[in-house]
N, C-alpha and C positions, 0 to 999 in steps of 0.2 A: 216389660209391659206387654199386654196380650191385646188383640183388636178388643176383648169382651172391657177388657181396662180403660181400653184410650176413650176421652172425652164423647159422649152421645154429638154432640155439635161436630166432631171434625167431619169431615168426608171422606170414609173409608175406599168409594174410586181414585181416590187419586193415581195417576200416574206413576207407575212401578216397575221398568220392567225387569224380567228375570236374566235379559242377557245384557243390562248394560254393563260389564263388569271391566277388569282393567287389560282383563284377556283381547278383549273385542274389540281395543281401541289402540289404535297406530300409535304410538307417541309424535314420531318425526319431529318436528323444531319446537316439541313442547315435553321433548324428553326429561330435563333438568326438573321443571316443575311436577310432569306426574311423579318423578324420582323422591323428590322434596315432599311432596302430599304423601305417598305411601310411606316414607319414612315417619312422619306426620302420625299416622295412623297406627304405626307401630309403636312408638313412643309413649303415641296420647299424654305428652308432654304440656300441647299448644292449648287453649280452649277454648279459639277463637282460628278458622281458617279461613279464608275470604278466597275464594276464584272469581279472575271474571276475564270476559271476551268479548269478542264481537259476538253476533250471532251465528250456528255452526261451528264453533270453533271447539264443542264440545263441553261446556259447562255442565250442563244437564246428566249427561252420562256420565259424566266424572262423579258427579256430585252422589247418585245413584249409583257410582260402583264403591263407591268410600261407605258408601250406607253396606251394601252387602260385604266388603271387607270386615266391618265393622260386626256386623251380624255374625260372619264366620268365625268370629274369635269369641264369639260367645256374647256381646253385649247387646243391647237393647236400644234399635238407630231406627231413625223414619225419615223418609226423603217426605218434603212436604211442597210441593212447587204452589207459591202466592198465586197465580195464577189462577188455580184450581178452588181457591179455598177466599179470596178476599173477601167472595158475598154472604161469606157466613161469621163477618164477622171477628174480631180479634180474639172474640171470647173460644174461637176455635182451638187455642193453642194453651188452654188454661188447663194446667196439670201435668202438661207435656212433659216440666224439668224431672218429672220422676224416670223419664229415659235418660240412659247414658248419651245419647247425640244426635243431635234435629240435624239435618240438614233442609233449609229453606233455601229454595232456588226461585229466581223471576223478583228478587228484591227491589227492582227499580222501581214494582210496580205501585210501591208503598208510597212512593213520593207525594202524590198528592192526597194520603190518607193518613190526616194526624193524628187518629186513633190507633191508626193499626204501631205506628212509629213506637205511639208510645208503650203500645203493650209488647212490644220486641223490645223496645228498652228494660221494662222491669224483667221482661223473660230471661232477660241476656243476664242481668244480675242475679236471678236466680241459679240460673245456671254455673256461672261464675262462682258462687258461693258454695254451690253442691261438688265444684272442681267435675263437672259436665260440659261434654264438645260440643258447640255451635257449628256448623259447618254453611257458608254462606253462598250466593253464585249471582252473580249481577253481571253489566254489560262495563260498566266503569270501577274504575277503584275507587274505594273507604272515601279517599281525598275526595273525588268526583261527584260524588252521590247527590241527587237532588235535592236531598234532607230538608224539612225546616225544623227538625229538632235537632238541635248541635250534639244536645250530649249522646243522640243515639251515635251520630258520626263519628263522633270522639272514639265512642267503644269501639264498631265498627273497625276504626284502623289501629289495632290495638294489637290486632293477633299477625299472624302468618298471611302474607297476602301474597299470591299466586297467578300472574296473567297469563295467560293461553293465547297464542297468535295462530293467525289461518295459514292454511296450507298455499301455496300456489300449486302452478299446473301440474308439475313433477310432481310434486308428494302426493295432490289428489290420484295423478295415475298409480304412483305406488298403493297408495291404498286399495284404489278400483283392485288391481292386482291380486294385495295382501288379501281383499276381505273373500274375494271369489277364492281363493286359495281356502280360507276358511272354512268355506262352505262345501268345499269338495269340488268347486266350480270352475275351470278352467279360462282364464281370460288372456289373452295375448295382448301385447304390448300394445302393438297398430291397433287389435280394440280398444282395448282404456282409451288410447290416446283420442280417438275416434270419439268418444262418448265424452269424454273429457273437453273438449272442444267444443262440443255441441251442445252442451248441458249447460246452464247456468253455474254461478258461483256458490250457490244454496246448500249445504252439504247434508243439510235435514232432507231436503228434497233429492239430491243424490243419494242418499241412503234408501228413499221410497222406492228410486227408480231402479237400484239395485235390484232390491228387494221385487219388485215389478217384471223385471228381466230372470233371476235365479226360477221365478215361479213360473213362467213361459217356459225356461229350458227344461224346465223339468215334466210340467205337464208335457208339453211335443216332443220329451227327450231328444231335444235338439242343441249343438253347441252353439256357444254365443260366436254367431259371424255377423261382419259389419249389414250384409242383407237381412239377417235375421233381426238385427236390433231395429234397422230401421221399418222392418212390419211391424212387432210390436208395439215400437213406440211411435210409431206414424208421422217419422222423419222423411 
């Protein structure tokens, strides 16, 4: 399906980006599970996958890099985060099963919207019938969910369900590490650590402030030292 295809009602800004992909993301103690989803993916066995986390713990990214997997193999996927899209309505998602695989992320937020429940319920069974991939991302599991429609819940824990756990302090600093390693960026341990410490538990927000420091060293081609972080970040 083409943007000129997809329903006039959806919201063609949504939230996309082009590097959330599976390159870009550490596994660390959620290795088993992205192992399990990309096998998932190659299969397309499941037609129902459920992720879910706290928040930061990567749902989003996942969710959007299973769409671009999904994209590279030829098929027809759209990350669609409820978030972005509740106020237009459930009629937004009307036609959608003509793709091979939705993924809708920010699910919880449907909880107190019995309209939208219900039209994810019949979507689900359309889908299901077409043997098309759902791909899901919430903060609790299938079990958990606020639902007051049962049989959407029902379906819900139907498929492949997936939980993500957060990093503690080590793996955050491996990561600080691995990502400046990515980027060409060099970070030293006693930095991470340094930043890691001083930063919140936020990893969305850690990712900005990366992101926020890469782009200082770059414009003052300066390396990341514990003085320099704290000018730019006005610690």
């Amino acid at each position: 399906m083409t943007l000129k295809e997809i329903p006039h009602q959806l919201p063609l800004h949504v939230s996309f980006r082009e590097d959330a992909v599976f390159e870009d993301f550490l596994p660390g103690n959620n290795a088993v599970a992205i192992g399990t989803l990309r096998q998932a993916l190659a299969k397309l066995s499941d037609h129902l996958v459920f992720l879910w986390g706290a928040p930061g713990t990567g749902v989003s990214h996942l969710l959007q890099a299973a769409v671009h997997d999904l994209q590279n193999q030829g098929l027809s996927a759209l990350y669609l985060p409820l978030s972005e899209c509740l106020a237009y309505g459930p009629e937004a998602i009307e036609g959608l099963e003509d793709l091979d695989a939705i993924a809708f992320d920010d699910l919880d937020l449907i909880n107190d919207h019995a309209q939208w429940q219900e039209a994810l319920f019949h979507f689900y069974n359309r889908m299901q019938d077409r043997g098309k991939l759902i791909l899901i991302g919430g903060l609790c599991s299938p079990l958990h969910l606020g639902l007051s429609l049962p049989d959407l819940k029902s379906r819900l824990s139907s498929g492949l369900t997936l939980q993500l756990v957060s990093m503690g302090d080590e793996e955050r600093i491996e990561w600080l590490v691995w990502k400046g390693r990515r980027r060409g960026l060099v970070i030293e341990t006693d930095v991470a650590e340094f930043i890691i410490h001083r930063h919140n538990r936020n990893m969305q927000q850690m990712v900005a402030t990366f992101d926020r420091l890469d782009s200082a060293s770059l414009a003052e081609k300066r390396r990341l030292t514990i003085p320099f972080i704290k000018q730019v970040l006005d610690w």
